[in-house]
N, C-alpha and C positions, 0 to 999 in steps of 0.2 A: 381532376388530379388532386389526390392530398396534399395537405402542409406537411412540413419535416418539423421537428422538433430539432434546432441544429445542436451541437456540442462540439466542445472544443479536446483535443488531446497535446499535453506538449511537454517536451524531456530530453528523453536520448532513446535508444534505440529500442525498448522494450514497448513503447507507442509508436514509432517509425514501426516497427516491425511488425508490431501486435494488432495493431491498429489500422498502418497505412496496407500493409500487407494480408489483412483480413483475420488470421487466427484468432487472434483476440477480440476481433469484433465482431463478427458473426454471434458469439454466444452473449455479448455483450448487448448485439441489439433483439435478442430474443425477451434476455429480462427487460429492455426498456419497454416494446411492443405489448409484452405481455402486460407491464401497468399502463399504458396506455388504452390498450383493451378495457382496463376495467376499471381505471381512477382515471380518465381523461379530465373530469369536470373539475378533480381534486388538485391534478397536476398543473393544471390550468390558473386555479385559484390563486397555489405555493409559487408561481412561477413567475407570474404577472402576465403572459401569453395563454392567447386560444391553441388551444389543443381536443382534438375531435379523436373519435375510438382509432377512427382509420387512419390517422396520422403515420408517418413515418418517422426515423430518423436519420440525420444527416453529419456524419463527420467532415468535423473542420481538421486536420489534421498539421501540427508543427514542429511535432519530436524528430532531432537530428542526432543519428548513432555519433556515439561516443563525445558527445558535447559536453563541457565541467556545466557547472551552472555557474560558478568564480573564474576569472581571468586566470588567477593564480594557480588554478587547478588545471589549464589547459593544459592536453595532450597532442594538441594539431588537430585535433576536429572542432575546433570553434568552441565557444565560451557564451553566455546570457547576460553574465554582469561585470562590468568592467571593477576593477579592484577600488577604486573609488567609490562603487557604488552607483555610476550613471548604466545608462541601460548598452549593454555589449552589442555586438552586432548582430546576433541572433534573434536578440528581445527585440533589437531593433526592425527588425525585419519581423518579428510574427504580429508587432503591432499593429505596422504598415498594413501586413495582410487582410488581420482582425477587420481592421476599418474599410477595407474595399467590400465586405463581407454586409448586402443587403439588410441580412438576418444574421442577426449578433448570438453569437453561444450562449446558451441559458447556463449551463453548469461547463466543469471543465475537468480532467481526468491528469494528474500530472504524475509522470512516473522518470525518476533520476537518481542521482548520488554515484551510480556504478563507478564514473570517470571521475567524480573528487576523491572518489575512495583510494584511487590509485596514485595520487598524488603523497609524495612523501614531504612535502611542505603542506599539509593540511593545516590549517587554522578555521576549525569546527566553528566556533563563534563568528569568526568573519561571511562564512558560508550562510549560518541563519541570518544574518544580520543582512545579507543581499536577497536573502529569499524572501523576508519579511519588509523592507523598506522600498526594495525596488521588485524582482521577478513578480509576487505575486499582484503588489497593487499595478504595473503594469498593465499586465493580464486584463487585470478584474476593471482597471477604468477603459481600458480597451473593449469590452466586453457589453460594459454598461457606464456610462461616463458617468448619469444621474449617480446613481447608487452601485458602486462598485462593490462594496461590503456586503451585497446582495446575492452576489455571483457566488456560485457552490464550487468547491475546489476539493477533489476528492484526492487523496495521496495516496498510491501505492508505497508500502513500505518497502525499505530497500532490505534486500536478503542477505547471499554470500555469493563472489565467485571466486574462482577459485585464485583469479591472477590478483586478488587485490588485498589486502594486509586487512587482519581479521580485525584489531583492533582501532583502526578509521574505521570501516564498513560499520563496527558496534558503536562507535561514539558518534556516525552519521545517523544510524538507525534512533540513537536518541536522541537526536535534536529533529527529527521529523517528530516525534512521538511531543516534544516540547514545542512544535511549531503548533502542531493541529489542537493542542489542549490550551493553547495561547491565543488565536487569532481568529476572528469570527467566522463561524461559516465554512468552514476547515474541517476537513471530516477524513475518516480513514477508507482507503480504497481495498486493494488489494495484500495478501502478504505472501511478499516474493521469498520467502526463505523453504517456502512448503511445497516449493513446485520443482522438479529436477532438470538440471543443465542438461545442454549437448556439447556434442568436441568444440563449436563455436564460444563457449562461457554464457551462452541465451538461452532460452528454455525450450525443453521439445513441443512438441504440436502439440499436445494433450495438456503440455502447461502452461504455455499460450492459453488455451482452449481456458484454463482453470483457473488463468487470470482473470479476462474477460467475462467470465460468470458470474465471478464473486464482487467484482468491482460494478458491474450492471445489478448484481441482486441488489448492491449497498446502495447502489443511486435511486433506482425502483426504489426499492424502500421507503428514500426520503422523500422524493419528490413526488410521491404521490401518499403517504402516511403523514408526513412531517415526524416520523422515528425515525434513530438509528439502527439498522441493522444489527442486532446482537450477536456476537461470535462467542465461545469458552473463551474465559478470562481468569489469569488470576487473581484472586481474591485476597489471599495474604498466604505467609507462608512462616513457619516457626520453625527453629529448632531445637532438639535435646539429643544434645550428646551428638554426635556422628549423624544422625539422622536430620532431615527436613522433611517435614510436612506439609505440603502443597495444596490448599483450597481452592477447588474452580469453578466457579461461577458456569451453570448452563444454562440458557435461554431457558424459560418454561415450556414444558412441551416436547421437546428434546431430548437426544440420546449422546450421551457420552461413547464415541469410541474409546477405549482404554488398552493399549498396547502392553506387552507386556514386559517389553523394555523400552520405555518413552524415550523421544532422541531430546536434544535442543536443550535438555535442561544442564546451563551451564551452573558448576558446585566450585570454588575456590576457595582454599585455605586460605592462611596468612598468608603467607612468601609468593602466594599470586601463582599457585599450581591448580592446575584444574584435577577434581577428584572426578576417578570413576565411581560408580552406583549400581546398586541394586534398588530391585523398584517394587513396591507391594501397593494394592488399592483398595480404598473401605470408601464404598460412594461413589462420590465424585472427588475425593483425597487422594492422594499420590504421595508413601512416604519413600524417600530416597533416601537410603543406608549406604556409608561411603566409609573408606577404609581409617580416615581421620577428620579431623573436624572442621567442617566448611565453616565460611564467613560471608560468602556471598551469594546472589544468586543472577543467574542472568538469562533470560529468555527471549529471544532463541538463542543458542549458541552453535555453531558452526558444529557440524560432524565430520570425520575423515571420509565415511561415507556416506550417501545421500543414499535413503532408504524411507519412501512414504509410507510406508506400512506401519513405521513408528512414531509418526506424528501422530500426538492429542486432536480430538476434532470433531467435529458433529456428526453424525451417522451419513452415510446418503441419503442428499433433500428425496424427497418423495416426489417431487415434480421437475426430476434431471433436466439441465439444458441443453446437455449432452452426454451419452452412454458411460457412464461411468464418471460423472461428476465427482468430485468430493466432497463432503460437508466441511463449511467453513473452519479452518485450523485454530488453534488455539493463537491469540492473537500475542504478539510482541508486548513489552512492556520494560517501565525501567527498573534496572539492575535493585537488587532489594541486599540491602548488608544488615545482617546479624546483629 
Protein backbone atom coordinates (compact mmCIF):
# COMPACT_ATOMS: atom_id res chain seq x y z
CA UNK A 1 0.00 0.00 0.00
CA UNK A 2 1.41 3.65 -0.53
CA UNK A 3 2.44 6.31 1.97
CA UNK A 4 0.22 9.45 1.95
CA UNK A 5 1.93 12.56 2.01
CA UNK A 6 -0.54 14.04 4.94
CA UNK A 7 -1.50 18.01 5.04
CA UNK A 8 -3.23 19.95 7.06
CA UNK A 9 -6.25 22.46 6.15
CA UNK A 10 -7.87 24.99 8.77
CA UNK A 11 -10.06 28.34 8.83
CA UNK A 12 -13.72 28.55 8.54
CA UNK A 13 -15.85 27.16 5.98
CA UNK A 14 -14.18 27.57 2.63
CA UNK A 15 -11.76 24.53 3.88
CA UNK A 16 -14.80 22.80 5.92
CA UNK A 17 -16.43 23.00 2.76
CA UNK A 18 -13.89 22.90 0.10
CA UNK A 19 -11.85 20.60 1.40
CA UNK A 20 -13.90 18.39 4.02
CA UNK A 21 -16.57 18.26 1.39
CA UNK A 22 -14.34 17.36 -1.59
CA UNK A 23 -14.84 20.29 -4.33
CA UNK A 24 -11.80 21.79 -3.56
CA UNK A 25 -9.86 18.90 -3.00
CA UNK A 26 -10.35 16.73 -5.64
CA UNK A 27 -8.61 19.25 -8.09
CA UNK A 28 -6.24 20.04 -5.29
CA UNK A 29 -4.90 16.49 -4.97
CA UNK A 30 -4.47 16.22 -8.84
CA UNK A 31 -1.72 19.01 -8.68
CA UNK A 32 -0.23 17.43 -5.69
CA UNK A 33 -0.13 13.66 -7.32
CA UNK A 34 0.92 15.08 -10.44
CA UNK A 35 4.30 16.49 -8.69
CA UNK A 36 4.53 13.64 -6.89
CA UNK A 37 4.58 11.76 -10.13
CA UNK A 38 7.39 13.51 -11.21
CA UNK A 39 9.49 15.38 -8.31
CA UNK A 40 9.03 12.64 -5.60
CA UNK A 41 12.82 12.51 -4.95
CA UNK A 42 12.82 16.56 -5.06
CA UNK A 43 9.70 16.68 -2.63
CA UNK A 44 11.15 14.36 -0.45
CA UNK A 45 14.59 16.29 -0.11
CA UNK A 46 12.43 20.05 0.48
CA UNK A 47 10.28 18.13 2.91
CA UNK A 48 12.45 16.16 5.30
CA UNK A 49 9.98 12.87 4.44
CA UNK A 50 10.16 9.85 2.08
CA UNK A 51 7.97 10.29 -0.67
CA UNK A 52 7.82 7.66 -3.50
CA UNK A 53 6.02 8.54 -7.35
CA UNK A 54 3.12 6.37 -6.16
CA UNK A 55 2.44 8.10 -2.91
CA UNK A 56 -0.82 9.51 -2.03
CA UNK A 57 -2.11 12.26 -0.27
CA UNK A 58 -3.86 12.59 2.90
CA UNK A 59 -6.22 15.44 4.47
CA UNK A 60 -5.93 16.40 7.94
CA UNK A 61 -8.75 18.55 7.91
CA UNK A 62 -9.82 21.50 10.84
CA UNK A 63 -11.83 24.47 9.22
CA UNK A 64 -14.93 25.25 11.22
CA UNK A 65 -17.73 27.38 9.09
CA UNK A 66 -18.10 30.68 10.26
CA UNK A 67 -15.32 30.69 13.13
CA UNK A 68 -13.53 34.60 13.81
CA UNK A 69 -9.97 33.65 14.14
CA UNK A 70 -10.24 36.79 17.42
CA UNK A 71 -12.60 36.16 20.29
CA UNK A 72 -13.67 39.56 19.58
CA UNK A 73 -14.87 38.92 16.24
CA UNK A 74 -16.98 36.00 17.30
CA UNK A 75 -20.34 35.51 15.66
CA UNK A 76 -21.50 32.25 17.64
CA UNK A 77 -19.49 29.87 15.70
CA UNK A 78 -16.53 29.78 17.90
CA UNK A 79 -13.31 31.80 17.74
CA UNK A 80 -9.05 30.37 17.49
CA UNK A 81 -7.62 33.09 19.68
CA UNK A 82 -8.78 34.23 22.82
CA UNK A 83 -8.53 38.12 22.97
CA UNK A 84 -5.56 38.02 25.21
CA UNK A 85 -3.87 36.15 22.84
CA UNK A 86 -3.86 32.51 24.57
CA UNK A 87 -4.99 29.88 22.26
CA UNK A 88 -9.26 29.84 22.02
CA UNK A 89 -11.04 26.65 21.91
CA UNK A 90 -10.76 25.89 18.42
CA UNK A 91 -6.75 26.20 18.39
CA UNK A 92 -7.18 24.37 21.28
CA UNK A 93 -8.88 21.54 19.98
CA UNK A 94 -6.95 21.20 16.39
CA UNK A 95 -3.90 20.97 18.58
CA UNK A 96 -5.02 18.27 20.51
CA UNK A 97 -6.02 16.67 17.16
CA UNK A 98 -2.69 17.55 15.34
CA UNK A 99 -0.92 15.48 18.09
CA UNK A 100 -3.02 12.20 18.05
CA UNK A 101 -2.09 12.35 14.30
CA UNK A 102 0.68 9.38 13.71
CA UNK A 103 2.03 11.38 10.59
CA UNK A 104 2.32 15.11 11.29
CA UNK A 105 1.32 17.53 8.24
CA UNK A 106 4.11 18.56 6.21
CA UNK A 107 2.63 21.88 4.81
CA UNK A 108 -0.79 23.51 5.80
CA UNK A 109 -3.48 25.40 3.60
CA UNK A 110 -5.31 28.21 5.74
CA UNK A 111 -8.15 29.96 4.47
CA UNK A 112 -10.33 32.66 6.87
CA UNK A 113 -11.10 36.37 7.56
CA UNK A 114 -14.79 36.04 5.99
CA UNK A 115 -16.24 36.09 9.94
CA UNK A 116 -13.79 39.06 11.41
CA UNK A 117 -14.84 40.91 8.40
CA UNK A 118 -18.15 41.04 9.63
CA UNK A 119 -17.41 42.24 12.84
CA UNK A 120 -18.18 45.88 13.33
CA UNK A 121 -15.57 46.21 16.29
CA UNK A 122 -12.72 45.08 13.93
CA UNK A 123 -9.29 45.94 15.29
CA UNK A 124 -7.12 44.77 12.12
CA UNK A 125 -3.91 45.03 14.16
CA UNK A 126 -5.13 42.93 17.07
CA UNK A 127 -6.23 40.23 14.40
CA UNK A 128 -2.47 40.05 12.99
CA UNK A 129 -1.00 40.27 16.14
CA UNK A 130 -3.09 36.66 17.06
CA UNK A 131 -2.46 35.21 13.89
CA UNK A 132 1.20 35.81 14.13
CA UNK A 133 2.06 35.23 17.87
CA UNK A 134 -0.32 32.50 18.66
CA UNK A 135 -2.63 30.75 15.50
CA UNK A 136 0.11 30.24 13.30
CA UNK A 137 3.09 29.30 15.69
CA UNK A 138 0.49 26.94 17.23
CA UNK A 139 -0.16 25.24 14.24
CA UNK A 140 3.36 25.05 13.08
CA UNK A 141 4.89 23.68 16.61
CA UNK A 142 1.93 21.20 16.53
CA UNK A 143 2.96 20.12 13.22
CA UNK A 144 6.71 19.94 13.83
CA UNK A 145 7.72 20.83 17.48
CA UNK A 146 11.63 20.49 16.27
CA UNK A 147 11.39 23.19 13.75
CA UNK A 148 8.09 24.78 13.53
CA UNK A 149 9.36 27.63 11.18
CA UNK A 150 9.78 24.74 8.70
CA UNK A 151 6.16 24.09 8.27
CA UNK A 152 4.77 25.69 4.84
CA UNK A 153 1.55 27.68 5.36
CA UNK A 154 -0.04 28.62 2.39
CA UNK A 155 -3.04 31.61 2.62
CA UNK A 156 -5.92 31.87 0.61
CA UNK A 157 -6.49 35.45 0.15
CA UNK A 158 -9.78 36.68 1.44
CA UNK A 159 -12.10 38.18 -1.29
CA UNK A 160 -15.60 39.90 -0.98
CA UNK A 161 -19.00 38.73 0.24
CA UNK A 162 -21.50 40.31 -0.08
CA UNK A 163 -22.91 40.45 3.87
CA UNK A 164 -19.68 41.80 5.11
CA UNK A 165 -18.53 45.71 5.05
CA UNK A 166 -16.14 46.23 2.04
CA UNK A 167 -13.76 48.24 3.87
CA UNK A 168 -12.78 45.56 6.83
CA UNK A 169 -12.67 42.70 4.09
CA UNK A 170 -9.87 45.49 2.15
CA UNK A 171 -8.04 46.25 5.45
CA UNK A 172 -8.16 42.15 6.30
CA UNK A 173 -7.11 41.54 2.79
CA UNK A 174 -4.08 43.75 3.65
CA UNK A 175 -2.74 42.41 6.56
CA UNK A 176 -2.75 38.85 5.15
CA UNK A 177 -0.84 40.40 2.15
CA UNK A 178 1.56 41.90 5.44
CA UNK A 179 1.48 38.71 7.35
CA UNK A 180 2.84 36.50 4.34
CA UNK A 181 5.67 39.07 3.21
CA UNK A 182 6.66 39.22 7.03
CA UNK A 183 6.69 35.69 8.49
CA UNK A 184 8.82 32.82 7.36
CA UNK A 185 7.55 30.20 5.12
CA UNK A 186 4.29 31.93 4.57
CA UNK A 187 3.39 31.87 1.04
CA UNK A 188 0.14 32.88 -0.93
CA UNK A 189 -2.55 30.26 -1.77
CA UNK A 190 -5.41 31.00 -3.50
CA UNK A 191 -7.29 34.31 -4.51
CA UNK A 192 -10.72 34.31 -3.47
CA UNK A 193 -11.97 37.57 -5.02
CA UNK A 194 -11.79 35.82 -8.65
CA UNK A 195 -14.19 33.10 -8.07
CA UNK A 196 -18.12 33.93 -7.95
CA UNK A 197 -20.64 33.28 -5.03
CA UNK A 198 -23.90 31.39 -4.73
CA UNK A 199 -27.26 32.49 -2.74
CA UNK A 200 -25.31 30.79 0.37
CA UNK A 201 -22.16 33.90 0.26
CA UNK A 202 -19.74 30.54 -0.72
CA UNK A 203 -18.51 29.71 -3.94
CA UNK A 204 -20.17 27.66 -6.76
CA UNK A 205 -18.72 24.25 -7.61
CA UNK A 206 -16.59 25.53 -10.44
CA UNK A 207 -15.14 27.87 -7.69
CA UNK A 208 -14.63 25.53 -5.34
CA UNK A 209 -13.08 23.51 -8.11
CA UNK A 210 -10.89 26.94 -8.98
CA UNK A 211 -9.76 27.32 -5.51
CA UNK A 212 -8.33 24.03 -5.07
CA UNK A 213 -6.30 24.11 -8.48
CA UNK A 214 -4.64 27.23 -8.04
CA UNK A 215 -3.78 26.73 -4.24
CA UNK A 216 -2.37 22.80 -5.22
CA UNK A 217 -0.51 24.25 -8.46
CA UNK A 218 1.14 26.96 -5.69
CA UNK A 219 2.07 24.00 -3.25
CA UNK A 220 3.25 21.64 -6.44
CA UNK A 221 5.19 24.38 -7.29
CA UNK A 222 7.14 24.76 -4.16
CA UNK A 223 7.44 21.75 -2.62
CA UNK A 224 8.79 19.96 -5.34
CA UNK A 225 10.74 23.24 -7.37
CA UNK A 226 11.58 25.24 -4.15
CA UNK A 227 9.76 28.39 -6.45
CA UNK A 228 6.97 30.31 -6.00
CA UNK A 229 4.33 30.08 -8.37
CA UNK A 230 4.09 33.13 -10.42
CA UNK A 231 0.73 34.73 -11.09
CA UNK A 232 0.21 38.69 -13.14
CA UNK A 233 1.38 41.18 -10.85
CA UNK A 234 1.45 44.62 -10.61
CA UNK A 235 4.39 46.11 -11.11
CA UNK A 236 3.89 49.86 -10.48
CA UNK A 237 1.50 52.16 -11.77
CA UNK A 238 1.64 56.19 -12.59
CA UNK A 239 -0.37 58.85 -13.32
CA UNK A 240 -0.89 61.94 -15.68
CA UNK A 241 -3.74 63.85 -15.48
CA UNK A 242 -6.92 61.68 -15.11
CA UNK A 243 -5.45 58.69 -16.37
CA UNK A 244 -3.33 55.67 -14.72
CA UNK A 245 -1.16 53.53 -16.09
CA UNK A 246 -0.96 50.00 -14.84
CA UNK A 247 2.34 47.64 -15.51
CA UNK A 248 1.97 43.82 -15.15
CA UNK A 249 4.34 41.64 -14.51
CA UNK A 250 3.73 38.09 -16.70
CA UNK A 251 5.36 35.04 -15.80
CA UNK A 252 7.81 34.23 -18.88
CA UNK A 253 6.22 32.21 -21.31
CA UNK A 254 2.79 33.24 -20.73
CA UNK A 255 -0.28 35.06 -22.04
CA UNK A 256 -1.97 37.83 -20.72
CA UNK A 257 -5.69 37.72 -20.97
CA UNK A 258 -6.77 41.31 -21.31
CA UNK A 259 -10.48 42.29 -21.04
CA UNK A 260 -11.77 44.99 -22.41
CA UNK A 261 -13.09 46.46 -19.51
CA UNK A 262 -10.89 45.00 -16.56
CA UNK A 263 -13.04 44.69 -13.24
CA UNK A 264 -11.30 45.12 -9.55
CA UNK A 265 -9.36 48.11 -10.37
CA UNK A 266 -10.30 50.27 -7.66
CA UNK A 267 -9.43 54.48 -8.85
CA UNK A 268 -10.21 57.17 -5.71
CA UNK A 269 -10.09 60.64 -5.72
CA UNK A 270 -9.61 62.90 -2.79
CA UNK A 271 -12.87 63.12 -0.91
CA UNK A 272 -12.47 58.97 -1.01
CA UNK A 273 -15.00 58.51 -4.19
CA UNK A 274 -14.36 55.85 -6.32
CA UNK A 275 -13.97 56.80 -10.20
CA UNK A 276 -15.57 54.98 -12.98
CA UNK A 277 -12.89 54.25 -16.07
CA UNK A 278 -12.45 53.57 -19.33
CA UNK A 279 -9.64 51.12 -20.13
CA UNK A 280 -7.23 50.90 -23.27
CA UNK A 281 -4.02 48.24 -23.44
CA UNK A 282 -0.35 48.56 -25.05
CA UNK A 283 1.33 45.26 -24.01
CA UNK A 284 0.96 44.18 -20.90
CA UNK A 285 -0.18 48.10 -19.72
CA UNK A 286 -3.62 48.87 -18.79
CA UNK A 287 -4.21 52.68 -19.09
CA UNK A 288 -7.42 53.66 -17.07
CA UNK A 289 -8.93 57.08 -18.09
CA UNK A 290 -11.46 58.46 -15.36
CA UNK A 291 -13.70 61.35 -15.35
CA UNK A 292 -11.49 63.25 -12.64
CA UNK A 293 -8.38 62.82 -11.02
CA UNK A 294 -7.44 59.65 -8.96
CA UNK A 295 -5.24 59.44 -5.85
CA UNK A 296 -5.29 55.92 -5.34
CA UNK A 297 -5.29 52.71 -6.32
CA UNK A 298 -6.52 49.42 -4.93
CA UNK A 299 -6.60 45.96 -6.08
CA UNK A 300 -8.86 44.10 -6.18
CA UNK A 301 -11.79 46.24 -5.48
CA UNK A 302 -15.30 44.83 -5.03
CA UNK A 303 -17.65 45.08 -8.17
CA UNK A 304 -21.61 45.54 -7.99
CA UNK A 305 -21.39 42.65 -10.21
CA UNK A 306 -19.33 39.54 -10.30
CA UNK A 307 -18.41 39.00 -13.95
CA UNK A 308 -15.08 36.56 -14.56
CA UNK A 309 -14.81 37.44 -17.94
CA UNK A 310 -13.30 40.68 -16.69
CA UNK A 311 -10.76 39.72 -14.60
CA UNK A 312 -6.90 40.13 -15.68
CA UNK A 313 -5.26 36.69 -15.71
CA UNK A 314 -3.29 34.04 -17.38
CA UNK A 315 -4.58 32.47 -20.37
CA UNK A 316 -5.83 28.79 -19.77
CA UNK A 317 -3.02 26.53 -18.32
CA UNK A 318 -2.42 24.04 -21.10
CA UNK A 319 -2.60 21.08 -18.66
CA UNK A 320 -6.43 21.88 -17.25
CA UNK A 321 -7.05 20.19 -13.94
CA UNK A 322 -10.34 20.49 -14.70
CA UNK A 323 -12.55 21.44 -17.96
CA UNK A 324 -12.48 24.91 -18.04
CA UNK A 325 -9.85 25.88 -15.47
CA UNK A 326 -8.80 29.35 -15.35
CA UNK A 327 -5.44 30.77 -15.61
CA UNK A 328 -4.26 32.19 -12.39
CA UNK A 329 -5.86 35.93 -11.74
CA UNK A 330 -4.06 38.87 -11.39
CA UNK A 331 -2.99 38.74 -7.87
CA UNK A 332 -4.00 41.14 -4.82
CA UNK A 333 -1.75 43.85 -3.65
CA UNK A 334 -1.37 46.84 -1.37
CA UNK A 335 -3.36 50.00 -2.04
CA UNK A 336 -0.73 52.38 -4.22
CA UNK A 337 -1.33 56.43 -3.60
CA UNK A 338 -0.35 58.93 -6.14
Amino acid sequence: MPRTLPFLTFGQSYVEQGYGRNASLSPFNVALRRAIATSAAAISTRLGVTVAAGDMTQLRQRGIGGSAILQANDGGNGYWVANGNSAGPLLTAAVAAIGTYADKPQFAIWSHGEADAQSSSLNVANVQTAITTRLFPDIRSACDSGAPNSVLIFVDILGFRYIADQDRENALRDMMLNVISSQTNVFRGSEKYAVELDSTFHPTQIGYQTLGAHTGRRVAELIATGNVLEAPAIATAGRSGTSVTININVPSGKTLVKPVHPAHFGLYDAGGVRLPYSASWSGDSVTLTCPSVPVSLRYPDREVFFDASRIVRLADPADPIFPGEPGLPLQSRLPIVF
